[in-house]
C-alpha atoms as a printed R data frame, in Angstrom:
    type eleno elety resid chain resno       x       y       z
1   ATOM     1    CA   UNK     A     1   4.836  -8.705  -2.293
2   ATOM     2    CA   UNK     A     2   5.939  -6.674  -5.206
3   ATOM     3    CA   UNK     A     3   4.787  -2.985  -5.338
4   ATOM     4    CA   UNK     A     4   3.759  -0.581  -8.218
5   ATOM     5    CA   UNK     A     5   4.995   2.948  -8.070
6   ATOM     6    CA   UNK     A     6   2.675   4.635 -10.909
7   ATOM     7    CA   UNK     A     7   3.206   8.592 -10.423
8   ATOM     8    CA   UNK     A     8  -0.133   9.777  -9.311
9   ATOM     9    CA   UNK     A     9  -1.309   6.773  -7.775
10  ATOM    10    CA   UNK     A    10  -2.939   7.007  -4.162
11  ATOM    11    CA   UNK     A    11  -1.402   3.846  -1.873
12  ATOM    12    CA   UNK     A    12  -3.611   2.262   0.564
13  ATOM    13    CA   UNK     A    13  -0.449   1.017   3.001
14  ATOM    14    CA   UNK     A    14  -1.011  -1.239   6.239
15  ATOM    15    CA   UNK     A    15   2.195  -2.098   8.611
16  ATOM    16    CA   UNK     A    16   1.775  -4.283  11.570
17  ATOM    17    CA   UNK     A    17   4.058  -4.568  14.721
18  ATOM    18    CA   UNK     A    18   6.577  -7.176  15.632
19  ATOM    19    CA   UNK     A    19   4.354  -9.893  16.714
20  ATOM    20    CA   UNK     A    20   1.732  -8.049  16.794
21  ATOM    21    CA   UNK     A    21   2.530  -6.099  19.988
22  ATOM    22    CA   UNK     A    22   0.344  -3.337  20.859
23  ATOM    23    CA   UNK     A    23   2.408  -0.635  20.905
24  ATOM    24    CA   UNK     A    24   0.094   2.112  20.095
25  ATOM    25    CA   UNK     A    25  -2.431   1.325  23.216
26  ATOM    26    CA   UNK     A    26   0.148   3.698  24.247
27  ATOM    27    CA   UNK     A    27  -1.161   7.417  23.207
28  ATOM    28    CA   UNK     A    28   2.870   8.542  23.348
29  ATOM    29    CA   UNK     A    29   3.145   6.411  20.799
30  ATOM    30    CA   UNK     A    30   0.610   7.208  18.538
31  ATOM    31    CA   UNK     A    31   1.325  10.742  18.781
32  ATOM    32    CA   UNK     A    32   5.151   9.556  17.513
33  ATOM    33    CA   UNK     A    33   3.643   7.931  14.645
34  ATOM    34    CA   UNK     A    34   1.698  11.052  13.858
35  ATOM    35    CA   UNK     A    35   5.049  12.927  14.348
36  ATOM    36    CA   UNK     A    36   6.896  11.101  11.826
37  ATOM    37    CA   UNK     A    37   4.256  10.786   9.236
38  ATOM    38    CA   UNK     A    38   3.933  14.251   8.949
39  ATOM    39    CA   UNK     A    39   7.674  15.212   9.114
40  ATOM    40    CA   UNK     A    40   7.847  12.811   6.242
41  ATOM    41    CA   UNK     A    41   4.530  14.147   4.765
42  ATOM    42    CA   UNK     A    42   6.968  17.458   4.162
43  ATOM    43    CA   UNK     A    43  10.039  15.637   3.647
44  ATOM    44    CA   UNK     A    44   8.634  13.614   0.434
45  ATOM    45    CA   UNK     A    45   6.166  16.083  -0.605
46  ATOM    46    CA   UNK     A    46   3.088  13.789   0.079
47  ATOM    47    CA   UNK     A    47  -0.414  13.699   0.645
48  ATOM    48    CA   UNK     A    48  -2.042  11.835   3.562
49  ATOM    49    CA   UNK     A    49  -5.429  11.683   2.816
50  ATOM    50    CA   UNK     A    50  -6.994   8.866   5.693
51  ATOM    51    CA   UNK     A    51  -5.255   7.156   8.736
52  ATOM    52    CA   UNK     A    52  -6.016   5.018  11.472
53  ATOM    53    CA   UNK     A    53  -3.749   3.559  14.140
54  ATOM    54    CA   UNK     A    54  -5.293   0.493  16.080
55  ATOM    55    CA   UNK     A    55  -3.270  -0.941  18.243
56  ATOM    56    CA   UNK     A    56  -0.878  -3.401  16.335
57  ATOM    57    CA   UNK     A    57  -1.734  -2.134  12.810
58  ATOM    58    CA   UNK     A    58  -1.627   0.897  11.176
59  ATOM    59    CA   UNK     A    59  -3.968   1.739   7.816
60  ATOM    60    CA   UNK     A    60  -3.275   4.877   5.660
61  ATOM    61    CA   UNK     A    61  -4.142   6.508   2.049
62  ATOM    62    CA   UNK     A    62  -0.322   7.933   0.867
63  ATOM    63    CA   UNK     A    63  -0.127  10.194  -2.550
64  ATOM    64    CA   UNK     A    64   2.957  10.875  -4.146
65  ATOM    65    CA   UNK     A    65   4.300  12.471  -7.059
66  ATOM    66    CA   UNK     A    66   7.947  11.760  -7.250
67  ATOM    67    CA   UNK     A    67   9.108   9.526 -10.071
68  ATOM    68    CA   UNK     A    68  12.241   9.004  -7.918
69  ATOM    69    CA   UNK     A    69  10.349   8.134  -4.746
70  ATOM    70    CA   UNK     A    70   8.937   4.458  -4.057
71  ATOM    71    CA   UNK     A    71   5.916   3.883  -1.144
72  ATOM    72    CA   UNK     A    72   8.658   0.992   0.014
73  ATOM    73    CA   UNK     A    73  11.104   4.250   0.713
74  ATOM    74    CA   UNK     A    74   8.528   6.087   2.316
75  ATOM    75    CA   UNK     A    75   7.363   3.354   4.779
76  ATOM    76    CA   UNK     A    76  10.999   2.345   5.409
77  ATOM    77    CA   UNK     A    77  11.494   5.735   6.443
78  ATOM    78    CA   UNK     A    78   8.554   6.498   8.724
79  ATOM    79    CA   UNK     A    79   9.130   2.942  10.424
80  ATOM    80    CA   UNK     A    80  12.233   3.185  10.751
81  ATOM    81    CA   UNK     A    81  12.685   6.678  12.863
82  ATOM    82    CA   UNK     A    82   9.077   5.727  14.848
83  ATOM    83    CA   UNK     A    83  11.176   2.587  15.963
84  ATOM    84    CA   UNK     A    84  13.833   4.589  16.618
85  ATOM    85    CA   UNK     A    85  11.781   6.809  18.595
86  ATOM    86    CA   UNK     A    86   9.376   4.140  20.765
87  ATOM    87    CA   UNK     A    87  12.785   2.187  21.838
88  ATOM    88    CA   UNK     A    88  14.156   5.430  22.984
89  ATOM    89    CA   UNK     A    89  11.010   6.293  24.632
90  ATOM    90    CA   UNK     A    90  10.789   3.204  26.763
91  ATOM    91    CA   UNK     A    91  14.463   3.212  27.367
92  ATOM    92    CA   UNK     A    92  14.417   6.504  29.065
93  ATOM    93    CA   UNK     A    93  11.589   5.443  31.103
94  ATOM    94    CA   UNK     A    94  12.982   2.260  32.271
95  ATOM    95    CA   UNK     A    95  10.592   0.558  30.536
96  ATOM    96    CA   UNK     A    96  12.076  -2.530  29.447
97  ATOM    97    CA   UNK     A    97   9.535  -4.853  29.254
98  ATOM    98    CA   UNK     A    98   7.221  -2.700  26.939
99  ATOM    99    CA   UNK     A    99  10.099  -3.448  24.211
100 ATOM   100    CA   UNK     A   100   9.914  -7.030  22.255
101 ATOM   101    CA   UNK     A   101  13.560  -8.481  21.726
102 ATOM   102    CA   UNK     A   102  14.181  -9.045  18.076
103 ATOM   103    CA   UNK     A   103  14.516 -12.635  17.505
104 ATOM   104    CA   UNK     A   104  16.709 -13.853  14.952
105 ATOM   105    CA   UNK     A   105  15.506 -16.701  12.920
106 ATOM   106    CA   UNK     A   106  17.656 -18.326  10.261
107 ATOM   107    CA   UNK     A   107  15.477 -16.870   7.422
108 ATOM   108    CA   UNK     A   108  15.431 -13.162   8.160
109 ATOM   109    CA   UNK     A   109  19.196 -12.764   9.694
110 ATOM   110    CA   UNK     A   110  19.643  -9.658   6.869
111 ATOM   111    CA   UNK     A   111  16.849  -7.772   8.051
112 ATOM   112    CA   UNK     A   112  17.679  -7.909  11.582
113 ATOM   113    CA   UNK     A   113  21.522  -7.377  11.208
114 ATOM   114    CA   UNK     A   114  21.835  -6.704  14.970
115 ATOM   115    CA   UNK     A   115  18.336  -5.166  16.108
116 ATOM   116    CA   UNK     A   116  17.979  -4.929  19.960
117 ATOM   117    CA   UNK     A   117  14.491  -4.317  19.523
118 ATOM   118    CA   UNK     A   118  11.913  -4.691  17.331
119 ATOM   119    CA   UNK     A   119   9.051  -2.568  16.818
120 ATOM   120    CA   UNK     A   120   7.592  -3.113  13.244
121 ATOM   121    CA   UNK     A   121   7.232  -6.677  11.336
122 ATOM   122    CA   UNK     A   122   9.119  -6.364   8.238
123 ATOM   123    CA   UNK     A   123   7.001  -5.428   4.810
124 ATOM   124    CA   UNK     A   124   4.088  -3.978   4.493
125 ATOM   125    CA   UNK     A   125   0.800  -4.394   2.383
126 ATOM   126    CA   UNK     A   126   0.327  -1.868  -0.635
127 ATOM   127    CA   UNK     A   127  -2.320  -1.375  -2.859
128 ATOM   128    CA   UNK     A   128  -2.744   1.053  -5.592
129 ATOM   129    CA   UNK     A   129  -5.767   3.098  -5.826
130 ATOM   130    CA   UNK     A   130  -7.180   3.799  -9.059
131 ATOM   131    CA   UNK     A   131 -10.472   5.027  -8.892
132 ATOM   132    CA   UNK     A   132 -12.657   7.382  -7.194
133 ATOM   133    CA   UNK     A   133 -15.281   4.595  -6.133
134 ATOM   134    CA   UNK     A   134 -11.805   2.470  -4.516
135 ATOM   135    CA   UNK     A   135 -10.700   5.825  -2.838
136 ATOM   136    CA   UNK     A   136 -13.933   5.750  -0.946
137 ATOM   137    CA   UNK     A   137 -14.440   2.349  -0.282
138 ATOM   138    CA   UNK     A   138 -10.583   1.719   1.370
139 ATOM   139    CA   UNK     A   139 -11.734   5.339   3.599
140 ATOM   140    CA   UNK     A   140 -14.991   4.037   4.601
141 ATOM   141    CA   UNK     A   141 -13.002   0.438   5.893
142 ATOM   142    CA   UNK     A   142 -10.404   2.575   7.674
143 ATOM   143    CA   UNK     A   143 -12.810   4.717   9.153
144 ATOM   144    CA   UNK     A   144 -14.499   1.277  10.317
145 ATOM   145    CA   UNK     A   145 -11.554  -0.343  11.975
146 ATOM   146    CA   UNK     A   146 -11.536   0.711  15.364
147 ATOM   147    CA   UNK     A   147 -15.408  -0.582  15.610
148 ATOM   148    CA   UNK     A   148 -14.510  -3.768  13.238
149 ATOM   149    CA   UNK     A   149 -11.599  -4.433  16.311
150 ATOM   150    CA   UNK     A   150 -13.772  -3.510  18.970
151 ATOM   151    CA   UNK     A   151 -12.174  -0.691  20.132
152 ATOM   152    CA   UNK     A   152 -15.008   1.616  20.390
153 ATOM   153    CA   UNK     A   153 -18.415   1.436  19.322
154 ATOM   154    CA   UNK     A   154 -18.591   5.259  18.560
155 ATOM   155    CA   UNK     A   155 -16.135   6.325  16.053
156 ATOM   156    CA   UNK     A   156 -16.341   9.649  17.127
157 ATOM   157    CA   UNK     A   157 -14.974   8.851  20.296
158 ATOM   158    CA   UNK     A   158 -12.033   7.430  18.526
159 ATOM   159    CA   UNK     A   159  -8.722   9.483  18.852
160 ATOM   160    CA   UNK     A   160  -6.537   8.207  16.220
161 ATOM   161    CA   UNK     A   161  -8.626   8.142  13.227
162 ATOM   162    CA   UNK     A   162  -9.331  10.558  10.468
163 ATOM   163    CA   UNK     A   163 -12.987  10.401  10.466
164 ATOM   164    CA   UNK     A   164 -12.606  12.813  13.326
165 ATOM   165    CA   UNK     A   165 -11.602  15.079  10.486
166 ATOM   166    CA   UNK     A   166 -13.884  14.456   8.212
167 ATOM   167    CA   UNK     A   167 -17.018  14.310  10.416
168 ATOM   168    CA   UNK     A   168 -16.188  16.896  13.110
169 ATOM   169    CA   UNK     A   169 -13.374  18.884  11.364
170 ATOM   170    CA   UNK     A   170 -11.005  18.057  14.401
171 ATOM   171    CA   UNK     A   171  -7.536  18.241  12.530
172 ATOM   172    CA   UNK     A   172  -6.092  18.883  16.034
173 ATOM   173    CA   UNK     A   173  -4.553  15.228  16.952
174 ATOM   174    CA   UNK     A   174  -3.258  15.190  12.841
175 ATOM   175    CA   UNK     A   175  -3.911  17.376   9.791
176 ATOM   176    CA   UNK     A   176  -5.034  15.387   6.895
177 ATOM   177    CA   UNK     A   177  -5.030  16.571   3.112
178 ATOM   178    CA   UNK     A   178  -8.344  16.267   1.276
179 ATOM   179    CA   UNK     A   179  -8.535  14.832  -2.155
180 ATOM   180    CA   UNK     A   180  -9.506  17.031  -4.747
């Protein structure tokens, strides 16, 4: 899927895991995710304006300004160190069988080069906001996701979601910027 990097545009991203494995049942590793998107959120300069993690999926709205910078860097980046992370998580715990052994078909041998473990299906789904009434249509469907996957059926009970932000000012799980 080819990606546009027009300075000043606001990226709705989605990244899935590895077969869909639900990783991020586990809080520890939601709270990694959070970890890395906002060392990276420093690291690039950018502006997270909306998240949500669901279990095997993970929606945001990403802002950058760097000509130099591409959203294909930035995911690359925050998957690859939350991998790194989650393996070495379950590895110190012994836990083994919460990691899915990459599988190597003929296709795909480049990506996988020699990958234990796989956390995080390769590519990701961009698309470039452009206007205010897109902004708050993609934040109103990621605020919506954890009741669209029947995961709760009161947002507000829903840790790992910026509506908590919005709707209760709770920036205490993960600070989000506001657009302007």
């Amino acid at each position: 899927m080819q990606k546009f990097n027009n300075p000043g545009d606001i990226h709705f991203v989605t990244f899935r895991t590895y077969k869909k494995y639900p990783y991020f049942k586990d809080e520890k590793c939601c709270l990694i995710l959070l970890e890395e998107l906002n060392y990276y959120r420093t690291k690039f300069s950018l502006k997270i304006y909306d998240y949500v993690i669901l279990p095997d999926h993970i929606h945001c709205l990403i802002y950058f300004e760097d000509e130099d910078l591409t959203i294909s860097r930035i995911v690359q980046a925050i998957k690859g160190f939350t991998a790194r992370r989650i393996i070495k998580l379950y590895s110190s715990i012994g836990s083994w069988e919460q990691l899915l052994p990459a599988t190597r078909p003929e296709a795909d041998k480049q990506h996988f080069r020699k990958l234990k473990y796989k956390i995080w299906q390769p590519d990701f789904y961009d698309f470039n906001v452009q206007t205010d009434k897109k902004f708050w249509e993609k934040l109103e469907y990621i605020h919506n996701n954890p009741i669209k996957h029947r995961l709760t059926d009161d947002i507000s009970k829903y840790k790992f979601c910026s509506w908590r932000n919005y709707e209760l000012n709770d920036h205490s799980i993960f600070k989000i910027d506001y657009c302007e």
